[in-house]
DRENLOLUM-303162 format. One line per 8 residues: number of its first residue (from 1); their letters; for each residue x, y, z of N, C-alpha, C, O. Coordinates in steps of 0.001 Angstrom, whole numbers, plus 500000, padded with zeros to 6 digits. Atoms other than C-alpha are relative to their C-alpha. Layout:
N
NUM = A = X/Y/Z/X/Y/Z/X/Y/Z/X/Y/Z ~ ...
***
This chain:
83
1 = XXXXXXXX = 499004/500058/501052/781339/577442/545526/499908/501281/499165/498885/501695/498620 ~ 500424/498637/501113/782010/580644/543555/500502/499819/499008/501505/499114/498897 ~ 499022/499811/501445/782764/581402/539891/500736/500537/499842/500866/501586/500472 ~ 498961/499606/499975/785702/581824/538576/499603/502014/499429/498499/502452/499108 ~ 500380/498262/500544/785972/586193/537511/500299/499565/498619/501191/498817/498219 ~ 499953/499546/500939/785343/586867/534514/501563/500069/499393/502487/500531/500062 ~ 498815/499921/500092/788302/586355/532101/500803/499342/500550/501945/499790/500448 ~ 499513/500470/499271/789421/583742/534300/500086/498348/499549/500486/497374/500187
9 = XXXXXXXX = 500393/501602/500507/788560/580609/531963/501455/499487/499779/502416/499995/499201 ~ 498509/500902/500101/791278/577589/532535/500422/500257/498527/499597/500528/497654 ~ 499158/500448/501359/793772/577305/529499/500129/498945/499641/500078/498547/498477 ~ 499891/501579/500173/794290/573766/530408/499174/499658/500614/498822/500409/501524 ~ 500314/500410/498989/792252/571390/531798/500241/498419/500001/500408/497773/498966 ~ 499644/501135/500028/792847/568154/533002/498946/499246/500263/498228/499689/501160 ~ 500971/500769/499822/790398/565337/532808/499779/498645/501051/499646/497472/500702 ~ 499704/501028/498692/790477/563337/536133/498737/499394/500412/498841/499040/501587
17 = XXXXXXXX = 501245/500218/499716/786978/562284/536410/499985/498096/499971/500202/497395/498982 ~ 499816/501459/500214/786898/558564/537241/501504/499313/500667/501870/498142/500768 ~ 498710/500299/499253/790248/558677/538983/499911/500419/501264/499427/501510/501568 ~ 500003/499873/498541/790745/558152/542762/501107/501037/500137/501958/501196/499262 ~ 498329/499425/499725/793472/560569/544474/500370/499057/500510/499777/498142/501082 ~ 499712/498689/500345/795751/561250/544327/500374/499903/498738/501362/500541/498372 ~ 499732/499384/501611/795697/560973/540566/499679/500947/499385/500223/501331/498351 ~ 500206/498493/500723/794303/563899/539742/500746/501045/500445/500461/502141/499963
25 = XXXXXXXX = 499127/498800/499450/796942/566081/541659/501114/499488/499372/501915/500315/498937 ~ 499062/499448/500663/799339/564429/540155/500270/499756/498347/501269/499726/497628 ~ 500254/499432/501228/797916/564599/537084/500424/501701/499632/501357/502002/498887 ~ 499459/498852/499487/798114/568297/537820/500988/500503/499657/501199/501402/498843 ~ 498983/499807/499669/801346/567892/538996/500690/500133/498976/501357/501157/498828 ~ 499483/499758/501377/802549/567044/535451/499774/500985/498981/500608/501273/498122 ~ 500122/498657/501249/800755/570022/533318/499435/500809/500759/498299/501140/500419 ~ 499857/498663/499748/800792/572654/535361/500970/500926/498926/500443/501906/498400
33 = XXXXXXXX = 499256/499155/500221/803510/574190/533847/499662/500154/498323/500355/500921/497653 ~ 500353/499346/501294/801652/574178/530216/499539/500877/500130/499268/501386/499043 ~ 501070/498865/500255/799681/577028/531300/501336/501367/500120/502440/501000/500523 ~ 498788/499327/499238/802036/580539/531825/499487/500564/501238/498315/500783/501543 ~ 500713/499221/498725/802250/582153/535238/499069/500696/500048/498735/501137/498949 ~ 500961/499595/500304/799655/583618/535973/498548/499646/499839/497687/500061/500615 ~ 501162/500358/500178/796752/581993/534428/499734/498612/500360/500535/497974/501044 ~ 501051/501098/498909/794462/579068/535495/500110/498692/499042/500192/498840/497823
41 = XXXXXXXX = 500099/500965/500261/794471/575721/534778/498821/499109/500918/498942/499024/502140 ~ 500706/501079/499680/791630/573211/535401/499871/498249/500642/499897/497339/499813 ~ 500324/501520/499550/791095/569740/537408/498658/499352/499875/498065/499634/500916 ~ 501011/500665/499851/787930/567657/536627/500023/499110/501199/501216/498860/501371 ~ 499711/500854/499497/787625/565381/539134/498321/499478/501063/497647/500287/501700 ~ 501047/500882/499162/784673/562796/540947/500271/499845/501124/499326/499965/501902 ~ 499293/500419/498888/787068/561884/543796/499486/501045/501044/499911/502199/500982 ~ 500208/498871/499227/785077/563536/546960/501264/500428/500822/501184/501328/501657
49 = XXXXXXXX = 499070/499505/499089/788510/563754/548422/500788/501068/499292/501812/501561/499766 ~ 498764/499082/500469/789893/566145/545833/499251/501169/500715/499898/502193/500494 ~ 500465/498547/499785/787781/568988/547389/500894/500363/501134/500978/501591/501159 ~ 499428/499766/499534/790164/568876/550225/501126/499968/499817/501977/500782/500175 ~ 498336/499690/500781/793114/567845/548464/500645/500328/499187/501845/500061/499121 ~ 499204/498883/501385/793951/569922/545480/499905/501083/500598/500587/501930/500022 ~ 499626/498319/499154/793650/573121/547909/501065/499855/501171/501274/500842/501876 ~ 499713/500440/499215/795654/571401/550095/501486/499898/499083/502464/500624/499253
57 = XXXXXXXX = 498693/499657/501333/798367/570961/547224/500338/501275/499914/501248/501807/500551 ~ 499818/498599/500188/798107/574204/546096/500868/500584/501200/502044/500933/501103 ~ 499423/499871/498642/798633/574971/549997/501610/499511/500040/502597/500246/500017 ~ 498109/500320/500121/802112/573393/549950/500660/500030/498638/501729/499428/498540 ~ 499016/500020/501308/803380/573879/546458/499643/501402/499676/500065/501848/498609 ~ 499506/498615/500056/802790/577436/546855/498856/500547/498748/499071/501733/498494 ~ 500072/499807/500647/800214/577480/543979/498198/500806/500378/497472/500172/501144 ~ 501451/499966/499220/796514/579460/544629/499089/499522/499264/498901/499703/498061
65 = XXXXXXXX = 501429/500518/500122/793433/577662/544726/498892/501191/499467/498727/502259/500055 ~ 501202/498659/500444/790459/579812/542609/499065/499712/500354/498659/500546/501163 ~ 501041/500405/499829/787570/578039/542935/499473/498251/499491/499924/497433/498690 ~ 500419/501612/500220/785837/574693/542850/498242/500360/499101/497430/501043/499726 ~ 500739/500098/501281/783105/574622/539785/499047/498794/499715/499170/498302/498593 ~ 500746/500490/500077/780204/572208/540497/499830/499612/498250/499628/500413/497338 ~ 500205/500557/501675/780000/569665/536980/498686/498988/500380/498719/498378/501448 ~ 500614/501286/499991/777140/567244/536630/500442/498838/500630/499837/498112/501419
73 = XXXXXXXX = 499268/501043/499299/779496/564951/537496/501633/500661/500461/502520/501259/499851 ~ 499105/499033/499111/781822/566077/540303/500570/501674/499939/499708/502519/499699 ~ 499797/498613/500164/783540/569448/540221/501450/500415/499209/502508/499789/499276 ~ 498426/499232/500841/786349/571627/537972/500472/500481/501195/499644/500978/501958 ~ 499461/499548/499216/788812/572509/540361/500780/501192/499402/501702/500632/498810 ~ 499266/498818/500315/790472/576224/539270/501445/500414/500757/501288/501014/501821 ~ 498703/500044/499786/794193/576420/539945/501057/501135/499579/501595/500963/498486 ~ 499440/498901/501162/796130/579661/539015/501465/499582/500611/501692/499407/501808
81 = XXX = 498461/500186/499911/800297/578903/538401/500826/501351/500241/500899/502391/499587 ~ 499764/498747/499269/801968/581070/540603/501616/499990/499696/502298/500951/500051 ~ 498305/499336/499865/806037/580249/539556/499487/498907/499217/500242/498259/498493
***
């Protein structure tokens, strides 16, 4: 898992920890667009299936995946809004 670069800290993040998917994508799905293009928005999430499926989102909604962020409990998923 790598860190995000420097200068790269989410704006938003969303707190999905305790939610199965796909609620945390489309948690997501709803505040993405608070952040502006460009910069990163955050997913918490426990669900071992988001590690394949919020890059997997990203993957079809066109948006890039940054990095996944090991938490105590599960991982921050890094999301940068690409439109």
């Amino acid at each position: 898992m790598e860190e995000p670069p420097v200068g790269e800290q989410p704006l938003v993040t969303v707190e999905a920890v305790g939610r199965k998917c796909p609620i945390p994508i489309i948690m997501l799905a709803e505040r993405i667009r608070e952040v502006p293009i460009g910069s990163v928005i955050a997913v918490t999430a426990d669900d071992p299936a988001a590690s394949s499926d919020i890059p997997a989102w990203c993957r079809m909604k066109l948006q890039e995946f940054v990095a996944e962020v090991p938490l105590e409990r599960g991982s921050a998923f890094h999301i940068r809004r690409r439109y």
